[in-house]
N, C-alpha and C positions, 0 to 999 in steps of 0.2 A: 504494500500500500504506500500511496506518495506521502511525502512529509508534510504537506499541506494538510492531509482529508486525517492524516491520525490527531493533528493538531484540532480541526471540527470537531471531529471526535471528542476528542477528552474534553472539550469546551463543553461543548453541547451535554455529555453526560452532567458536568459539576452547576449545567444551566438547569437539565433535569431534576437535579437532587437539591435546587435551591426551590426552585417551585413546589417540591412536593415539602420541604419543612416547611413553606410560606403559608400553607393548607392548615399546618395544628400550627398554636400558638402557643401549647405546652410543648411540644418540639423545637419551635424556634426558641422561646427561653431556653430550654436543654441544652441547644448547639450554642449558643451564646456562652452558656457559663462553662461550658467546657472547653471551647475556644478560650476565654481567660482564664483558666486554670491552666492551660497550657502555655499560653503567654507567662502566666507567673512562674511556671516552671521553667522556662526557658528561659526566662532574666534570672533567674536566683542560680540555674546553673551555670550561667556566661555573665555571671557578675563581675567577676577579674577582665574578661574582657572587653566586656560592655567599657567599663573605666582606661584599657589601656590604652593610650596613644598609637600603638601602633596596630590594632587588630581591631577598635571601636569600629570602625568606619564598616569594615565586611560582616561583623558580627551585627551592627544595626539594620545593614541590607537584608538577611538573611529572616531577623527576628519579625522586621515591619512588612519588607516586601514579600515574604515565603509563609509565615506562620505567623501573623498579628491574627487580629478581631479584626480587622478591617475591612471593608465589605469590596472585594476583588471582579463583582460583577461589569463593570463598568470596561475595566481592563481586559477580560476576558473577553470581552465581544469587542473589542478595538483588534485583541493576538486572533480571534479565530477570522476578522474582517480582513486580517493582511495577509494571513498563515500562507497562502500561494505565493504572494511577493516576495515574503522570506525566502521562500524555496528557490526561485528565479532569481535574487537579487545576489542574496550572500552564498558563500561556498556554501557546500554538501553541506561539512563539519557544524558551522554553526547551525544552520536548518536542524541538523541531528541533535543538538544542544535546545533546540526550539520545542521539540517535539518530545524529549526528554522530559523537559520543563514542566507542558501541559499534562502529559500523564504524570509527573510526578504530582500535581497538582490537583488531578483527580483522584490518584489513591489514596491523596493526604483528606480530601473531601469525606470521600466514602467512609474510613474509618472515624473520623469526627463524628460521621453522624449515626453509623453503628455504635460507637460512644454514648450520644446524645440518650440513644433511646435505653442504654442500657439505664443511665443519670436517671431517670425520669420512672427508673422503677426501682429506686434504691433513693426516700425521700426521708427516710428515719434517722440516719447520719450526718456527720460533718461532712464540709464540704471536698477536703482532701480523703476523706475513706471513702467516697463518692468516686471521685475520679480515678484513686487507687484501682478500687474494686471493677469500676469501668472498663479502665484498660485493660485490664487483667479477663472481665469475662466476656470481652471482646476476642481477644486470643490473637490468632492470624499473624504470630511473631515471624514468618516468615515476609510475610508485606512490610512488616515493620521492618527490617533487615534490608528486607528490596528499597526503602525509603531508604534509610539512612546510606545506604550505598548510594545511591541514586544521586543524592546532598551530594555527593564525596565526588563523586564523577564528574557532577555540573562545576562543582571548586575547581579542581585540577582545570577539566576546559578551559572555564572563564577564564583564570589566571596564567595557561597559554596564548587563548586569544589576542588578552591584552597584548602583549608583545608584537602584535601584527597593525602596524602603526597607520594602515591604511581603512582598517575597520573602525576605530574611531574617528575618523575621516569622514566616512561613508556615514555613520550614527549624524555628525553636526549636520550634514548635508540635507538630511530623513527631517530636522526640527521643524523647522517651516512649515514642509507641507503636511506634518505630521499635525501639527497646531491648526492650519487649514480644514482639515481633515476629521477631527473628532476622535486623535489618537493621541491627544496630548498625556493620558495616564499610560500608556504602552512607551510612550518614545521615556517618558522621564524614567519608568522603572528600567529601559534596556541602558541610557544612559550611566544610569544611580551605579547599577550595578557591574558594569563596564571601567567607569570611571575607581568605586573602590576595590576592585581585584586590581586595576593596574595599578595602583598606588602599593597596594601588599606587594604583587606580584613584583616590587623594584627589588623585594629580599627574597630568593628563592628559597631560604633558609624558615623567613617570616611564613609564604604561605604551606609551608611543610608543617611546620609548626601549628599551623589554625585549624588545620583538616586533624592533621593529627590528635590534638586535643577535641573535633566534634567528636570524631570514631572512639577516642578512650570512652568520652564520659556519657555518650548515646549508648555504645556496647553495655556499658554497665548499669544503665539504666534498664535497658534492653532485657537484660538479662536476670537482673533483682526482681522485675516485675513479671514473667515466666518462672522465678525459682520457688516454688511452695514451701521450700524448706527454711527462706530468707524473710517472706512477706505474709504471711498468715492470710488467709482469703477474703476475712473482712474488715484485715488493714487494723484490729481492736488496738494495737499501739500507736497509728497513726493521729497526733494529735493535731499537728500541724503540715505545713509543709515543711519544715526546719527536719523532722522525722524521716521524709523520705530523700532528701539529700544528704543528711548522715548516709544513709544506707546505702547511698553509692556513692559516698566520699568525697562529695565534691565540697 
């Protein structure tokens, strides 16, 4: 299949599964609060980085533009409005980083919202043994695996791309009529995120380092929340989130 129509694709699905939470309003609460449980988990674990000078910039790209709360429909149908231009304009390799992108973007959907419903039948608890428990009878640790790999793949790319001095060339050229157009949240996220890889990407040391550290502290999250022997099923020691970042050391 062309790298265009898998781009439709995964748009179109995460178009579908926005419409059908749109229907319950106790669903759309559900993905809400579990979309910020995951934001807070994802700042408290890239706390050191969030603050450093030199890895803030990629780790704010990642947390806002890839996994915030923030509502991505707008973007989405700007990437599936251009998905064939991509394919025509730019080499194979980034088109394959495009299409990367958009399924990664629907499996992260799908599982949010298997989440949602799991949230929404588990209203007796705190809010962190909630999401514990969530994730957990969710399952699918292989998806999750394919995700986090996925992260790790699009890093490495982006941060070779950058090096290629004539694609940001091409991205300034795209502003205009991109603004013209009704693509102005697609051009600024392919910018944002273009712009802080090449910045990393000036220490090839820096972005070995940034990947490195997602894969340590996702693997062991990863893995704490699959181990029954580490996390008890209904999380009863979980009091906070402070509880479950001890438990995977970060």
């Amino acid at each position: 299949m062309e790298a265009s129509q898998r781009i439709r694709d995964a748009v179109a699905r995460v178009s579908d599964l926005r419409q059908l939470v749109s229907q319950s309003s106790s669903l759309s609460g559900a993905l809400s609060d579990i979309k910020a449980m995951q934001a807070r988990r994802f700042e408290a674990t890239y706390k050191d980085l969030l603050e450093s000078p030199v890895y803030a910039g990629c780790t704010n790209f990642f947390l806002v533009e890839l996994y915030s709360e923030r509502d991505y429909s707008h973007r989405d149908a700007q990437f599936a409005k251009v998905a064939k231009a991509i394919e025509l304009t730019f080499p194979a390799h980034v088109a394959s980083i495009a299409v990367t992108l958009a399924e990664l973007h629907q499996t992260t959907e799908e599982l949010d919202l298997e989440m949602a419903k799991s949230w929404e039948s588990q209203r007796e608890v705190s809010a962190s043994e909630r999401y514990l428990a969530s994730w957990r009878e969710v399952g699918q640790r292989a998806k999750r695996e394919w995700q986090l790999d996925t992260v790790l793949t699009i890093g490495e790319a982006l941060s070779e791309l950058t090096q290629k001095r004539g694609l940001r060339l091409l991205l300034k050229m795209m502003r205009k009529p991109a603004e013209m157009t009704g693509l102005g949240d697609l051009q600024v996220f392919l910018e944002t995120g273009f712009d802080q890889f090449r910045s990393l990407a000036r220490n090839t040391e820096a972005v070995s380092e940034f990947l490195r550290i997602i894969h340590e502290r996702e693997s062991r999250w990863i893995s704490h929340l699959f181990d029954t022997a580490k996390i008890p099923h209904n999380a009863k020691n979980a009091q906070s989130f402070d509880w479950a970042f001890r438990a995977l050391g970060a």
